[in-house]
C-alpha positions in Angstrom: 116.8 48.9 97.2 119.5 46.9 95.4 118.8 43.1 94.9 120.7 39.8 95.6 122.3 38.6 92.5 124.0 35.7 94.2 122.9 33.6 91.0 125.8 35.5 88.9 128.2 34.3 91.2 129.3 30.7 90.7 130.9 28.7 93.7 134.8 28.0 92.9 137.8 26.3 95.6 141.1 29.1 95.5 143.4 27.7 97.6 141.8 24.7 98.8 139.3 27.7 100.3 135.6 27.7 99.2 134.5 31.1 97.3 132.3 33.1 95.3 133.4 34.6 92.0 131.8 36.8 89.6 133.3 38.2 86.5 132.1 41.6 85.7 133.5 43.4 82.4 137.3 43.0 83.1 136.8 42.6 86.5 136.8 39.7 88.7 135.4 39.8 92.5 136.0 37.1 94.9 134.5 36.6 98.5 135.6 33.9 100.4 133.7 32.1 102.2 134.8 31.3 106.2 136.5 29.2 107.3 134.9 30.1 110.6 137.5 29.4 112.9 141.2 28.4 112.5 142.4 31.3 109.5 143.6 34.3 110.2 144.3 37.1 108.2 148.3 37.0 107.1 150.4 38.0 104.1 151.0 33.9 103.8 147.5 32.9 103.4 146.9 35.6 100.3 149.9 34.5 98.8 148.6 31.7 98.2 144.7 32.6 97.4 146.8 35.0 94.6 148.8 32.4 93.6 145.8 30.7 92.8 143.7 33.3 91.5 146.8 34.1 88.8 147.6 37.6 90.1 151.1 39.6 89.6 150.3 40.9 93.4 148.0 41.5 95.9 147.4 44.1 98.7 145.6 44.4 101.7 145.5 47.2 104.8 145.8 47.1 108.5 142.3 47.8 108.9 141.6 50.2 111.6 137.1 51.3 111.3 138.6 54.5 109.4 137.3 56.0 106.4 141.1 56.0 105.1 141.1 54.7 101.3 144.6 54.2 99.6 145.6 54.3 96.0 147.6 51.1 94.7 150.1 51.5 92.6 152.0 49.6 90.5 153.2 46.8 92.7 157.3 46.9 92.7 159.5 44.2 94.2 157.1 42.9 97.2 154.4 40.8 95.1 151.9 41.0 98.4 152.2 43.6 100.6 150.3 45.5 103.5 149.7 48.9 102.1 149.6 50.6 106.2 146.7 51.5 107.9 143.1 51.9 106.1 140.4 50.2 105.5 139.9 51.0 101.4 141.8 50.1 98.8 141.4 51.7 94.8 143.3 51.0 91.4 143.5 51.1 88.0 146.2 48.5 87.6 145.7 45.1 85.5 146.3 42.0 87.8 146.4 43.6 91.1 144.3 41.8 93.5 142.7 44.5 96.6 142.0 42.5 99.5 139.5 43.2 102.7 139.5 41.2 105.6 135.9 40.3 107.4 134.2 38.3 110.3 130.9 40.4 110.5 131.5 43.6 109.1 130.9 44.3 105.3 133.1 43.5 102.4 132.4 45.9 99.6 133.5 46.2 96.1 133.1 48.7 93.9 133.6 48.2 90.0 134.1 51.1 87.5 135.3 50.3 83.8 138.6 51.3 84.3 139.2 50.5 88.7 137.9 49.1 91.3 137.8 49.2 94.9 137.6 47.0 97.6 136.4 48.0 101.2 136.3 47.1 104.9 133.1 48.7 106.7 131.7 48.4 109.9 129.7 50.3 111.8 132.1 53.0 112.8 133.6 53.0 109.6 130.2 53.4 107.6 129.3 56.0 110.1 132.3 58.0 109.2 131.5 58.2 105.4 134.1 55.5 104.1 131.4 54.5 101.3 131.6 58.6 100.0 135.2 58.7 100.1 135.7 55.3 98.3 132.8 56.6 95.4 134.6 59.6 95.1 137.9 58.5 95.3 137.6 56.2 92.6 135.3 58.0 90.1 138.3 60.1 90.0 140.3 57.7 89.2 138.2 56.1 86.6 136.7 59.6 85.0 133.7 58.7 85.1 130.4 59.4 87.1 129.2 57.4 90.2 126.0 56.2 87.7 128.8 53.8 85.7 129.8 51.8 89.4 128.2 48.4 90.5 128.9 47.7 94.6 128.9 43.8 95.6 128.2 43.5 99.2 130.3 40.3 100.3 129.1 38.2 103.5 128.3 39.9 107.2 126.3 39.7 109.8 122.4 40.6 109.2 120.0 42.4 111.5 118.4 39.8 113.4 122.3 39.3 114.8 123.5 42.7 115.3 121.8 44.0 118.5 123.4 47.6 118.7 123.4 50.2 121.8 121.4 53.6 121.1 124.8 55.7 121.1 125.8 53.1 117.6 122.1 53.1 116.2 122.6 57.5 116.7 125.4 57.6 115.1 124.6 55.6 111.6 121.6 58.0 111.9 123.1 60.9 111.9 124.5 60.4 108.6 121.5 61.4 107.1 120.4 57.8 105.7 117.5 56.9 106.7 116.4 54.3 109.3 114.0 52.5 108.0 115.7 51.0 105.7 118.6 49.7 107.9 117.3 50.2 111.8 115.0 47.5 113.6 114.6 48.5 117.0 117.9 47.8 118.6 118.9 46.2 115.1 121.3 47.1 112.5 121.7 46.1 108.8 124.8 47.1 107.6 124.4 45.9 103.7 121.0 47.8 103.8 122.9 50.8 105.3 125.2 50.6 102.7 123.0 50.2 100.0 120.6 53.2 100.9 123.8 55.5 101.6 125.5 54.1 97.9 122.0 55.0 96.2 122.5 58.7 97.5 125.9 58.7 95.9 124.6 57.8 93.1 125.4 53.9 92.5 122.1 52.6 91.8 123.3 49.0 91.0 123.8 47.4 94.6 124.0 43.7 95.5 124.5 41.6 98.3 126.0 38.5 98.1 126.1 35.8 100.4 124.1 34.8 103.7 124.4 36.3 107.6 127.8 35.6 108.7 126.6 35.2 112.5 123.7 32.1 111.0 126.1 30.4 109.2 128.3 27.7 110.9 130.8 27.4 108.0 131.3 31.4 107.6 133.5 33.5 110.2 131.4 35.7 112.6 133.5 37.1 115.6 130.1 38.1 117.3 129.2 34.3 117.4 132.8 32.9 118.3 134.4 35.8 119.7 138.6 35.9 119.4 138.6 32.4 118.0 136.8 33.7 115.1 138.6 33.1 111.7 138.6 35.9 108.8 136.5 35.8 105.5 138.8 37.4 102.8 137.1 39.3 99.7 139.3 40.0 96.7 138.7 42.2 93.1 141.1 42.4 90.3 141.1 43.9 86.6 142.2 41.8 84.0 141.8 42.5 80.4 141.3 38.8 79.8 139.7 36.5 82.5 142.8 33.6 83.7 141.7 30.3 83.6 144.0 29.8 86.4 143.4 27.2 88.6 140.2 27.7 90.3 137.8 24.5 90.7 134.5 25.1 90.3 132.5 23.2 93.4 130.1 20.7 92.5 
């Protein structure tokens, strides 16, 4: 189910930060890539990583393992801003960056032709539906069905990782999606989790992007280094014409 398209992506430096960027129709989706210790997440650091990326504002959530997804509007006086407590953020509005904070759990965008999303899930939050409500959510936004939406699945931790107890591996079951594709014994893959629950919404075109957070030295995994653990950031925008800005592509 779904594939890996990390050959559309093309490795770039925003902020003096290593990333991934992809430009899909006139939308642009970022994931950045560790560091793995050392950066948290904070209003400062996006300023700059918008700054970069040529944005007219940026916002993020307090992210709490909800299923809470919040409409952005147009940004006011505050160019970045903490939208409250939520771990989902939808819009229609040119230049507007939506940013998720990650060290494990799953960043997911979703791209329609007129919004996107970008969303924070872990286990509990994946469990409670957030991947439904952020479909639905922005499909009415956009007016159109779930069919027209492609999800990136950013960095996070794989199975061979994420040893779960029973009471976590019962509850992502009783959603209804089935094991096999995301359970391996005491296992959990969340991207696969995701990708089987997006495919019964109805978004066919799924892809993850990016290798196991935990395996990865350079990427942030707070399994692996615990409170030390640094924050990934993943980032979409719409844009009716692609910036140049000043993002270096790596070598």
């Amino acid at each position: 189910m779904g594939s890996d398209q990390g050959s559309s992506f093309f490795p770039v430096a925003v902020a003096d930060e290593r990333a991934l960027r992809l430009d899909d129709g006139d939308a642009t989706v970022v994931f950045g890539l560790g560091p793995a210790v050392g950066c948290a997440a904070d209003g400062g650091r996006l300023h700059e990583i918008a700054k970069a990326l040529g944005l007219r504002a940026a916002r993020w959530a307090r992210q709490v393992h909800s299923s809470t997804v919040v409409r952005v509007e147009a940004p006011r006086d505050e160019p970045e801003a903490c939208v409250g407590a939520a771990d989902g953020l939808i819009t229609s509005e040119i230049g507007v960056g939506l940013a998720v904070w990650t060290a494990d759990c799953v960043p997911m965008v979703l791209v329609a032709p007129g919004a996107v999303a970008a969303v924070h899930a872990g286990w509990r939050g994946c469990a409670d539906g957030i991947a439904a409500v952020a479909v639905s959510r922005l499909t009415a936004l956009d007016g159109t069905p779930p069919e027209t939406l492609t999800a990136y699945l950013g960095p996070a931790i794989s199975a061979r990782h994420y040893g779960v107890g029973p009471e976590v591996a019962a509850t992502l079951a009783a959603t209804g999606v089935d094991p096999t594709f995301w359970l391996h014994g005491d296992r959990v893959d969340l991207r696969n989790f995701l990708t089987a629950q997006l495919a019964t919404l109805g978004v066919s075109r799924v892809h993850s992007i990016g290798q196991c957070t935990f395996h990865s030295p350079e990427l942030a995994s707070y399994r692996r280094d615990g409170e030390e653990a640094g924050r990934q950031w993943s980032l979409v925008f719409r844009t009716p014409t692609h910036p140049s800005s000043k993002l270096k592509v790596r070598s």
